[in-house]
DSSP file (Angstrom, degrees, kcal/mol; ACC not computed):
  #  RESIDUE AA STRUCTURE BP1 BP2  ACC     N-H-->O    O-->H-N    N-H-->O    O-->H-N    TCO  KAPPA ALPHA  PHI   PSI    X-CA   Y-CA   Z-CA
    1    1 A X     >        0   0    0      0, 0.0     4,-0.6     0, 0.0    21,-0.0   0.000 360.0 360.0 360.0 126.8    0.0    0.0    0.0
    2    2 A X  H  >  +     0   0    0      1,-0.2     4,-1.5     2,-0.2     5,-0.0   0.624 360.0  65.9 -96.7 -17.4    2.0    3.1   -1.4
    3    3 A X  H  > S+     0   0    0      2,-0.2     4,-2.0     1,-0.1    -1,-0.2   0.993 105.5  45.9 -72.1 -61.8   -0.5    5.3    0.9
    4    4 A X  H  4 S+     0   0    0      1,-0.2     4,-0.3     2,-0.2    -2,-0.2   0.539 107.3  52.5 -34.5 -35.5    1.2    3.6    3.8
    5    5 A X  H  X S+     0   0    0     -4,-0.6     4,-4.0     2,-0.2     5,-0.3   0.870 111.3  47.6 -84.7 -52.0    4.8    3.9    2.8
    6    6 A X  H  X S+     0   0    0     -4,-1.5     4,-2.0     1,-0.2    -2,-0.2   0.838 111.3  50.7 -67.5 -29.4    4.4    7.6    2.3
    7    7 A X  H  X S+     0   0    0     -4,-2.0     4,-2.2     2,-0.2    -2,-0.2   0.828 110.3  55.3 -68.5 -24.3    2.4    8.0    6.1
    8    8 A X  H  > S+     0   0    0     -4,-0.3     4,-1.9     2,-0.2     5,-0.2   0.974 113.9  38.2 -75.3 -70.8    5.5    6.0    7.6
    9    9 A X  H  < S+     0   0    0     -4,-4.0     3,-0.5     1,-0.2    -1,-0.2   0.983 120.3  41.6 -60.0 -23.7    7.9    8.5    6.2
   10   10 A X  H  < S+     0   0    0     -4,-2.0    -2,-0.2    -5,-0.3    -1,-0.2   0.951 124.0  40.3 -65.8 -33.1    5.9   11.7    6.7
   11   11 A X  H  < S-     0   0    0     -4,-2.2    -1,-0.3    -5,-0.2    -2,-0.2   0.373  97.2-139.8 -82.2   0.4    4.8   10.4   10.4
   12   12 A X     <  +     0   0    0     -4,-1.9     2,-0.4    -3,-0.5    -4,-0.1   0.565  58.6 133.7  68.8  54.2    8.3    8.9   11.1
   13   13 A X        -     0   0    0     -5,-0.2    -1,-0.2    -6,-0.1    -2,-0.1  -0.914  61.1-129.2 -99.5  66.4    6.6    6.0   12.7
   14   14 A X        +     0   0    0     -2,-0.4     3,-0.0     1,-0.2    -6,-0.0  -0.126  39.2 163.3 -59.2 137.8    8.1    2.8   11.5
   15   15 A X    >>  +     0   0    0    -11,-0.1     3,-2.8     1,-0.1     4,-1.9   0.066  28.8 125.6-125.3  26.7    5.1    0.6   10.3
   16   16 A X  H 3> S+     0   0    0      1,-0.2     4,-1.9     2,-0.2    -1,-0.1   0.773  74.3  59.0 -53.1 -14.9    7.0   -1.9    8.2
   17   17 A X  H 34 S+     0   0    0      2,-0.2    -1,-0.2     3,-0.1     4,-0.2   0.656 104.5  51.2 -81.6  -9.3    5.3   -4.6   10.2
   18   18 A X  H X> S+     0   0    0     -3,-2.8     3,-2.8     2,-0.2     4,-0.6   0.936 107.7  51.9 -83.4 -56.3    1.8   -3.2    9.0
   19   19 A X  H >X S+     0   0    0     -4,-1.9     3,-2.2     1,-0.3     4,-0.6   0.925 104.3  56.2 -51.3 -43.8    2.7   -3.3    5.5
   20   20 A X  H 3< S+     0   0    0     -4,-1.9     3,-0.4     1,-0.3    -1,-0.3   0.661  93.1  69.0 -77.3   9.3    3.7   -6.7    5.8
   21   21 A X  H X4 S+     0   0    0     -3,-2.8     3,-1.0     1,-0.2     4,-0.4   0.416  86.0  73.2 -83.5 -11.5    0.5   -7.7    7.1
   22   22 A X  H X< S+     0   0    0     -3,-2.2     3,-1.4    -4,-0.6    -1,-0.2   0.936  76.3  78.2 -72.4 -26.6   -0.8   -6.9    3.7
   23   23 A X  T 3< S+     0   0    0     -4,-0.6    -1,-0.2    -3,-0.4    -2,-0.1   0.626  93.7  43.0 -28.5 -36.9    0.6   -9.7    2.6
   24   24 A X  T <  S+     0   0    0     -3,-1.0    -1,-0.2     2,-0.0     2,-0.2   0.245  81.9 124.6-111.8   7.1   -2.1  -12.0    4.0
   25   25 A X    <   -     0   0    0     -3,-1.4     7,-0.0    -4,-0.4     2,-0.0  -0.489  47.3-158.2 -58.3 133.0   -5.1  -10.1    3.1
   26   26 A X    >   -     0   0    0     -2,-0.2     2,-1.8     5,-0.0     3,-1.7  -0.553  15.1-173.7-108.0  47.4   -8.0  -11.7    0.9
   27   27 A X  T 3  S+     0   0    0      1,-0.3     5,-0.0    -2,-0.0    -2,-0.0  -0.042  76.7  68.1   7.0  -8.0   -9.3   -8.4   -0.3
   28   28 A X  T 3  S+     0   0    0     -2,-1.8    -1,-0.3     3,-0.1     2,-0.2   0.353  82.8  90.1-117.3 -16.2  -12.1  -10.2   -1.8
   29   29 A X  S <  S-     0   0    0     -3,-1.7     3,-0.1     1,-0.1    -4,-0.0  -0.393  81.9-121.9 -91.8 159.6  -13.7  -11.3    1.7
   30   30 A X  S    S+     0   0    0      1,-0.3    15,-1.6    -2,-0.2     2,-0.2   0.987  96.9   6.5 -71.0 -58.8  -16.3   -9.2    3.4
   31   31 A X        -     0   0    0     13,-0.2    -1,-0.3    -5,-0.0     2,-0.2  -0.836  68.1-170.7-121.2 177.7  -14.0   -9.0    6.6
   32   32 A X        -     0   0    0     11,-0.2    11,-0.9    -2,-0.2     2,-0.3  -0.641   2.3-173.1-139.3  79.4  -10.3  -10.3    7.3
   33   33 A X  E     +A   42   0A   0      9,-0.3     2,-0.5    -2,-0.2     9,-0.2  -0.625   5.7 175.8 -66.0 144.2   -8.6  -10.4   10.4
   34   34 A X  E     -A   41   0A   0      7,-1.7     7,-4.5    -2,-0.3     2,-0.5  -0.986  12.4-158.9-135.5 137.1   -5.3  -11.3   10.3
   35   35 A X  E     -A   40   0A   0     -2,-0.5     2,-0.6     5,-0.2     5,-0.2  -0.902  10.1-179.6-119.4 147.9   -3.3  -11.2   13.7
   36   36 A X  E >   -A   39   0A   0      3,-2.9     3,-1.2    -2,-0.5   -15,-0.0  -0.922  57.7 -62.4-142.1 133.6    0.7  -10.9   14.0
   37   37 A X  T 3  S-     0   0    0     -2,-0.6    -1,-0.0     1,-0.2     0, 0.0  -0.238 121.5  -9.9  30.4-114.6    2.6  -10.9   17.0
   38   38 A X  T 3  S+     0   0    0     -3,-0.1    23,-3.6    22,-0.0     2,-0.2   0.261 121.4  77.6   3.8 -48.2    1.2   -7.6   18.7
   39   39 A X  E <   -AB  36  60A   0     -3,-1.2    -3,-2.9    21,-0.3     2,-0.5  -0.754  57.5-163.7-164.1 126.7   -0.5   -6.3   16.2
   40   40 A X  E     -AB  35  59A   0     19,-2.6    19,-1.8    -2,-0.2    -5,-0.2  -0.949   5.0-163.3-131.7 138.4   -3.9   -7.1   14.8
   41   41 A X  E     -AB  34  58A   0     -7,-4.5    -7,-1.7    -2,-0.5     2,-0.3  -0.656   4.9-166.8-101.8 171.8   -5.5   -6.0   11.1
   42   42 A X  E     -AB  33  57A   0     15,-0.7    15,-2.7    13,-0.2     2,-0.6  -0.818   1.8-164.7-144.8 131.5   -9.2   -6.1   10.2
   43   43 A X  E     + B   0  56A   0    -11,-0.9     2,-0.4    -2,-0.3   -11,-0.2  -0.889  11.8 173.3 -98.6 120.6  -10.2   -5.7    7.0
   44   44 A X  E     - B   0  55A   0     11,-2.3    11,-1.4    -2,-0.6     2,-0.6  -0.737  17.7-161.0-113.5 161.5  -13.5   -5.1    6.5
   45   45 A X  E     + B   0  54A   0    -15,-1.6     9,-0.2    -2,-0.4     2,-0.2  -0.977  35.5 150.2-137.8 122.9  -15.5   -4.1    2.7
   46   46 A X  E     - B   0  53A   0      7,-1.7     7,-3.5    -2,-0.6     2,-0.4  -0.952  31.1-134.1-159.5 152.1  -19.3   -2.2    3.4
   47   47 A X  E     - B   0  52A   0      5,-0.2     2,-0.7    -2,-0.2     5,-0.2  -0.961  10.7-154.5-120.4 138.9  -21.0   -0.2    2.0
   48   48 A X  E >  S- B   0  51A   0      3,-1.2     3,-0.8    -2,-0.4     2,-0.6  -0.891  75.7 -42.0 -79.1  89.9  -23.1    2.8    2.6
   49   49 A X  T 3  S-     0   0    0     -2,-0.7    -2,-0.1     1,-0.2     0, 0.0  -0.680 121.5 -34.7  34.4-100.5  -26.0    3.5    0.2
   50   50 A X  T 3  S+     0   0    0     -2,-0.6     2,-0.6     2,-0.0    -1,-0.2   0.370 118.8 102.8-121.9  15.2  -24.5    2.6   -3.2
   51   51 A X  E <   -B   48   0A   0     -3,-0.8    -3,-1.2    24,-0.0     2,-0.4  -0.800  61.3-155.8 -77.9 121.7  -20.9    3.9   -2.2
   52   52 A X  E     -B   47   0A   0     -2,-0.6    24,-2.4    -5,-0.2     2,-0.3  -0.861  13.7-169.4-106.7 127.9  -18.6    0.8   -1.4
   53   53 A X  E     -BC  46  75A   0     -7,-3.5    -7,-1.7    -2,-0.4     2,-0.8  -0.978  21.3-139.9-139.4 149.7  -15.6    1.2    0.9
   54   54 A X  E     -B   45   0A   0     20,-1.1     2,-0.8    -2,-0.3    20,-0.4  -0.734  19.5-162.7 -88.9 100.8  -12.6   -0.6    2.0
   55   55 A X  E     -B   44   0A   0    -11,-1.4   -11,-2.3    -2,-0.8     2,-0.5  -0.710   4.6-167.9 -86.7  92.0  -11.6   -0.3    5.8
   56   56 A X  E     -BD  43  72A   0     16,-2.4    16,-3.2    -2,-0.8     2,-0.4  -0.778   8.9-178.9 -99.9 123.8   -8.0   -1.2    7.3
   57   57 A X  E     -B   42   0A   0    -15,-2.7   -15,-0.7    -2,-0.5     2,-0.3  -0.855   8.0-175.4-114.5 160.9   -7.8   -1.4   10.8
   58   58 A X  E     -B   41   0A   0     -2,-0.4    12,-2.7   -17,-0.2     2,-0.3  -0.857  11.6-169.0-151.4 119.8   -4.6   -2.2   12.5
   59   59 A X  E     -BE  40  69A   0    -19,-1.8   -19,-2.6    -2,-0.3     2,-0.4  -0.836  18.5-138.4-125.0 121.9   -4.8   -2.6   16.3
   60   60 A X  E     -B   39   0A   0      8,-1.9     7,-2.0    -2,-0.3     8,-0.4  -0.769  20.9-162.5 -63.1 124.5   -1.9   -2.9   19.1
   61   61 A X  E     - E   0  66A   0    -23,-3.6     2,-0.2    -2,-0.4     5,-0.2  -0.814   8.0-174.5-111.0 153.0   -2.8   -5.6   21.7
   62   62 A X  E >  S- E   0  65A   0      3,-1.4     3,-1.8    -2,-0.3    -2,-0.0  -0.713  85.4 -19.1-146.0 117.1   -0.8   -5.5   25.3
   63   63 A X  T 3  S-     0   0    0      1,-0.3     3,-0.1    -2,-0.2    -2,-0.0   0.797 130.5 -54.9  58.1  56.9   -1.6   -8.5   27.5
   64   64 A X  T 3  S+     0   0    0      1,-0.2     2,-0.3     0, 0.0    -1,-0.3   0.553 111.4 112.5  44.4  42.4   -5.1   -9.0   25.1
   65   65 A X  E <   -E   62   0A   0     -3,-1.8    -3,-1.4    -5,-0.0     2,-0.6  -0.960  68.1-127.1-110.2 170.6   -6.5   -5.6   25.5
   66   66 A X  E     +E   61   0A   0     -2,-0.3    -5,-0.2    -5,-0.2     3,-0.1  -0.755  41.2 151.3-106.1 129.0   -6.5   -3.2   22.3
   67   67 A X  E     +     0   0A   0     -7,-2.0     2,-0.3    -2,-0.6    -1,-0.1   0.521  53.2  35.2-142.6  19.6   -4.9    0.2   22.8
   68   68 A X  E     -     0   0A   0     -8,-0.4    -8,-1.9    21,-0.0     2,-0.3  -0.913  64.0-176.3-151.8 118.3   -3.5    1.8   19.8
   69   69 A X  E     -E   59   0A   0     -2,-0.3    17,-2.3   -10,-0.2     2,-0.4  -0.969  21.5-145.7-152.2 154.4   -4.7    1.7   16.4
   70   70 A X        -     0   0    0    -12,-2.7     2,-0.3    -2,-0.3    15,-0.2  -0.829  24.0-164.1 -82.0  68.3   -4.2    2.6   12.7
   71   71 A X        +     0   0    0     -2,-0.4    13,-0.7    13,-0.3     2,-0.3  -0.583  17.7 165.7 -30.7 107.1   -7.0    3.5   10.3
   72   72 A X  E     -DF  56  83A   0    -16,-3.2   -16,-2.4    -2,-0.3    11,-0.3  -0.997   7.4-177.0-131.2 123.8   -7.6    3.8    6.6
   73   73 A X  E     + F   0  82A   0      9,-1.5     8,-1.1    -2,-0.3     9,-0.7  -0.836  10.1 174.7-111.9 151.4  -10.7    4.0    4.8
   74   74 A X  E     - F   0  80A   0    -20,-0.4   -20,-1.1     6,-0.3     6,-0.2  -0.798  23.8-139.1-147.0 164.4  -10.5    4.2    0.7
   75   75 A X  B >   -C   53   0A   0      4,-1.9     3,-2.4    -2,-0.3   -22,-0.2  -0.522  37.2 -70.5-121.6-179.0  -13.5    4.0   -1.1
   76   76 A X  T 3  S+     0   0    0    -24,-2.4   -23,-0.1     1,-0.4   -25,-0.0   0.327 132.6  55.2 -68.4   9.2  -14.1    1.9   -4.7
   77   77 A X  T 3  S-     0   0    0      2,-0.1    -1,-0.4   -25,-0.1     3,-0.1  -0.066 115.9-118.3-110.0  21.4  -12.3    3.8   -6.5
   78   78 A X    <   +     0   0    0     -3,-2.4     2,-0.3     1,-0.3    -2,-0.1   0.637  65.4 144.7  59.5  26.6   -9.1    3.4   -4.2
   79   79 A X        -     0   0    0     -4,-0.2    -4,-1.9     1,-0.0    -1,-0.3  -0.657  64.1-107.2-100.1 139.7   -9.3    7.5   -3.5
   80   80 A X  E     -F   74   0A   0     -2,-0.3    -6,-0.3    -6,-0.2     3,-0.1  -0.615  37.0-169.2 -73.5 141.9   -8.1    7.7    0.4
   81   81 A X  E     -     0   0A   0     -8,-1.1     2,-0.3     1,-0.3    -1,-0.2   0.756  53.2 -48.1-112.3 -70.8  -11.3    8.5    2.3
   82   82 A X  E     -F   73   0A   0     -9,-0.7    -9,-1.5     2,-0.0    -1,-0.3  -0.865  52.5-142.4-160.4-159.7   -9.9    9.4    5.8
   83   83 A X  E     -F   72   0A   0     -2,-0.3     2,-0.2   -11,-0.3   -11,-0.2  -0.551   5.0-165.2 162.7 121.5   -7.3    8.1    8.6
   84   84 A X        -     0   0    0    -13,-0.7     2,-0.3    -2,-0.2   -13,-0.3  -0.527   9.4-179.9 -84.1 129.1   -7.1    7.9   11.8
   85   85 A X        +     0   0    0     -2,-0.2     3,-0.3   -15,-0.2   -15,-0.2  -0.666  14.0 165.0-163.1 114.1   -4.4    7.3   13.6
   86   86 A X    >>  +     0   0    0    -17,-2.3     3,-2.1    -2,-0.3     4,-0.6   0.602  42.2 116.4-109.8  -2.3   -3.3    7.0   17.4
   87   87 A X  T 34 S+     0   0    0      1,-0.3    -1,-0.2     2,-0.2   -17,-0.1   0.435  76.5  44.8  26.5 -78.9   -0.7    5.7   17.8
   88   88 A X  T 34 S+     0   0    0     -3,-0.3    -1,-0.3     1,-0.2    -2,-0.1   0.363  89.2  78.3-115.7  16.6    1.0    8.6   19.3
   89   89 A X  T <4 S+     0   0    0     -3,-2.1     2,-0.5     1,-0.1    -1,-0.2   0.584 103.2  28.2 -49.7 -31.6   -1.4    9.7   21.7
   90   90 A X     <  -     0   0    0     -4,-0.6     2,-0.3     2,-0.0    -1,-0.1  -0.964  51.9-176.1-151.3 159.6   -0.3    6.6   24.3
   91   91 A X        -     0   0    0     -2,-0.5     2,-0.7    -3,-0.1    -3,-0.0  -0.982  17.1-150.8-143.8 142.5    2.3    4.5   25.2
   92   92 A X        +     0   0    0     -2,-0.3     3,-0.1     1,-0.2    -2,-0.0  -0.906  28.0 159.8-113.5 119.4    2.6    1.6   27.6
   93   93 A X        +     0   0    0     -2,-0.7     2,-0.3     1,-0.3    -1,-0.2   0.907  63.9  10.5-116.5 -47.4    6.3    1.5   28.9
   94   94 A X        +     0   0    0      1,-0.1    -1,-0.3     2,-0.1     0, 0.0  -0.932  39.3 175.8-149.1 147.1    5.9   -0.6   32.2
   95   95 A X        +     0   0    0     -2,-0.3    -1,-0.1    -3,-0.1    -2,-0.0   0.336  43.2 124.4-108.8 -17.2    3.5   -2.5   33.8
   96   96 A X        -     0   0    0      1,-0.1     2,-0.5     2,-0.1    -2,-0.1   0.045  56.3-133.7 -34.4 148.4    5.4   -3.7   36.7
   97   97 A X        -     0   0    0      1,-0.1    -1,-0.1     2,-0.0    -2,-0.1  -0.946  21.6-173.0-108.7 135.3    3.9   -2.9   40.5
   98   98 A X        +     0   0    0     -2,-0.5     2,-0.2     2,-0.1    -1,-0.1   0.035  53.3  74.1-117.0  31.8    6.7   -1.8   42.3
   99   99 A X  S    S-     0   0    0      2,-0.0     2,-0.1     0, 0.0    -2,-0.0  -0.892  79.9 -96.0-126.0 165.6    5.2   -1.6   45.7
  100  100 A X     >  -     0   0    0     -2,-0.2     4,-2.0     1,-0.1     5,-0.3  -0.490  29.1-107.2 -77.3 144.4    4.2   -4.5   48.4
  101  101 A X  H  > S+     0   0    0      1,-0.2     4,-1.4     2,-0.2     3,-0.5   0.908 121.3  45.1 -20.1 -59.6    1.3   -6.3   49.3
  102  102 A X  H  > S+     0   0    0      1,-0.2     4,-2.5     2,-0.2    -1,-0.2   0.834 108.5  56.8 -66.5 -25.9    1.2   -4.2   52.6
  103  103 A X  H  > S+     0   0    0      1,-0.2     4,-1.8     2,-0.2    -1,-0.2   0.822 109.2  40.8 -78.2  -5.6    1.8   -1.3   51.0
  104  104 A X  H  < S+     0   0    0     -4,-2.0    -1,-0.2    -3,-0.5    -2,-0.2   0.827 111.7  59.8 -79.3 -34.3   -1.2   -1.5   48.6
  105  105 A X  H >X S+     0   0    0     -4,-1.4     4,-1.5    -5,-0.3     3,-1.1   0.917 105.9  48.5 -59.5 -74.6   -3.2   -2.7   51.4
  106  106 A X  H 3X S+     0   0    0     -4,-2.5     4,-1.7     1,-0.2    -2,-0.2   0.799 112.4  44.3 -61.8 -31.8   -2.5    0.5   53.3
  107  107 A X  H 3X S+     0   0    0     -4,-1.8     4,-0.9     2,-0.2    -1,-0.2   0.555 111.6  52.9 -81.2   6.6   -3.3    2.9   50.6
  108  108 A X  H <4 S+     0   0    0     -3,-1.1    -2,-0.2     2,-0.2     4,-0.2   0.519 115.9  41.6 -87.6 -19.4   -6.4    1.0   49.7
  109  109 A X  H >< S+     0   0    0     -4,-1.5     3,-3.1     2,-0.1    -2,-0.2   0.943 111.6  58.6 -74.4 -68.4   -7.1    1.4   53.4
  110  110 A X  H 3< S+     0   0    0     -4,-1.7    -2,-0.2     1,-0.3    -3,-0.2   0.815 120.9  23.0 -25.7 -73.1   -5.9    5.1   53.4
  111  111 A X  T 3< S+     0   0    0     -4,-0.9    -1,-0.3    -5,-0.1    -2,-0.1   0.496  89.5 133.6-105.5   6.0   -8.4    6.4   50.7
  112  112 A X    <   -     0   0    0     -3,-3.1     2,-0.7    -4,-0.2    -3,-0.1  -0.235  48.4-144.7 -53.6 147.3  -11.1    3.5   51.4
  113  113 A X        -     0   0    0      8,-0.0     2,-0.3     9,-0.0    -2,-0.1  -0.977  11.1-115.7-120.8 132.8  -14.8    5.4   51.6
  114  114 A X        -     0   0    0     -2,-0.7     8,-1.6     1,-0.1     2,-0.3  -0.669  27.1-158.7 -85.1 117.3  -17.4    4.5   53.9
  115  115 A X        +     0   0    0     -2,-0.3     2,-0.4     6,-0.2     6,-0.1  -0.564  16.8 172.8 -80.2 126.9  -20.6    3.3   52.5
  116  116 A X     >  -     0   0    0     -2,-0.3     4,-1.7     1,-0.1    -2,-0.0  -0.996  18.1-160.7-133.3 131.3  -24.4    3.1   54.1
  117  117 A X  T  4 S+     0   0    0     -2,-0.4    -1,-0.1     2,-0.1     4,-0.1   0.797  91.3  48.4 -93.6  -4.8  -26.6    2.2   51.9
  118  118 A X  T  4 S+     0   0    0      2,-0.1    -2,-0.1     1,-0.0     0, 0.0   0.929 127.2  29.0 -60.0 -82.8  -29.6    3.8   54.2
  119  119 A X  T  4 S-     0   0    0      1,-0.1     2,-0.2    -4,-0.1    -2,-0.1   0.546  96.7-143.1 -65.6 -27.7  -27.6    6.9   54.7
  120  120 A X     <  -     0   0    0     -4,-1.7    -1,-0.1     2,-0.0    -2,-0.1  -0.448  67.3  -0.8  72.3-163.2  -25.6    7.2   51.5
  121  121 A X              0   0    0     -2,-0.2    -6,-0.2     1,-0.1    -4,-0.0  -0.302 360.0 360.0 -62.8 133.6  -22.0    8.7   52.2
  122  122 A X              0   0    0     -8,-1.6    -1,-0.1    -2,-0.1    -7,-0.1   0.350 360.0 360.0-129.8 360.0  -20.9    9.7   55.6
């Protein structure tokens, strides 16, 4: 996808692992998922009154939820529609807990709120 190659340089965002997920596309199918390492595509083809359009989604997974993703809509004439992209709005750099049981314990104590369900909050 030549659209792709040109968002890569201009966003300076390597996505050579998206492009090679084109590879495995069946373009012909109503939807496609294709997953690789990370990184899952959707392809989807719908239409909207008698305009027919082509959807690529490409999705970032970390520890199976989805939290980054790439968009491209082209329509049936292969004219770019719109794109989306978030990419670089968030980033997960570590997930580690770097405190103890007891300490978690004590700020869960610490900010804990007291409930009545007669009274509502007290």
């Amino acid at each position: 996808m030549a659209f792709l190659e040109k968002y890569q340089t201009y966003t300076k965002i390597d996505s050579s692992n998206l492009i090679a997920m084109l590879d495995n596309v069946d373009i012909k199918k109503d939807i496609t998922t294709i997953t690789a390492e990370n990184i899952k595509l959707v392809v989807e083809n719908y239409a909207v009154g008698e305009q027919s359009y082509t959807l690529y989604t490409w999705t970032y997974v970390f520890k199976g939820v989805d939290y980054d993703s790439l968009a491209v809509r082209f329509n049936k004439f292969g004219q770019l529609c719109s794109v989306e992209d978030s990419r670089l709005l968030f980033t997960i750099n570590d997930t580690s807990i770097n405190i103890s049981l007891e300490q978690a314990v004590d700020i869960a104590i610490e900010n804990l709120v007291v409930f009545d369900i007669s009274l509502g909050m007290r």
